[in-house]
N, C-alpha and C positions, 0 to 999 in steps of 0.2 A: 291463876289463869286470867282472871277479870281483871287483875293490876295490869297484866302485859296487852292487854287484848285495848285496855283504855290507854295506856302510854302509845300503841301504838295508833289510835283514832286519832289522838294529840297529835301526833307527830303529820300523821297528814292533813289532817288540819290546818294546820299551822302550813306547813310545808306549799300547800296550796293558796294560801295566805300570799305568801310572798314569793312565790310564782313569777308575778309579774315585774316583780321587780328585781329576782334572781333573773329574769328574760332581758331586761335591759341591760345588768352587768356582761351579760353574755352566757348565760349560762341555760344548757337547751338549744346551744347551737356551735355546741364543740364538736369537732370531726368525729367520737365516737358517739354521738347521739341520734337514733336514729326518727325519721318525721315519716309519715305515710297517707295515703287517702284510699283509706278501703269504709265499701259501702256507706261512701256519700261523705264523711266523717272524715274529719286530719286526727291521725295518732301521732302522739309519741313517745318515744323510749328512749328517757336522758341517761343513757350506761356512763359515758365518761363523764358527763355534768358529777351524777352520782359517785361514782369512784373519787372523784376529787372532791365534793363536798364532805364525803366519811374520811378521809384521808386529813381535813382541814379540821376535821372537829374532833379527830382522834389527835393528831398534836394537839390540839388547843388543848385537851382535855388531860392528855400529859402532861401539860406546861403548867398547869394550874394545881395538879397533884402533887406537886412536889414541894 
């Protein structure tokens, strides 16, 4: 449980690491992503960013297992 709970702190982490520069390639502002401004604060919720970055890293991850 500690192993998964700490792979997943990495991952956002990390993930928020390069944020900004996943923002520049475009990503976080694909048509299923969604932006908002509730109480005072911009949200967002990158659903198709996310679909296609697990989708990229799931091939990659095939391609390398074989």
């Amino acid at each position: 449980m500690i192993r998964w709970f700490a792979v997943v702190f990495f991952a956002l982490v990390l993930l928020s690491a390069l944020a900004p520069w996943l923002h520049r390639l475009g990503f976080g502002r694909l048509p299923g992503d969604l932006r908002f401004r509730l109480f005072g604060r911009d949200w967002a919720i990158p659903l198709a960013s996310t679909i296609l970055l697990s989708l990229a890293l799931s091939v990659l991850v095939r391609l390398l297992s074989r």
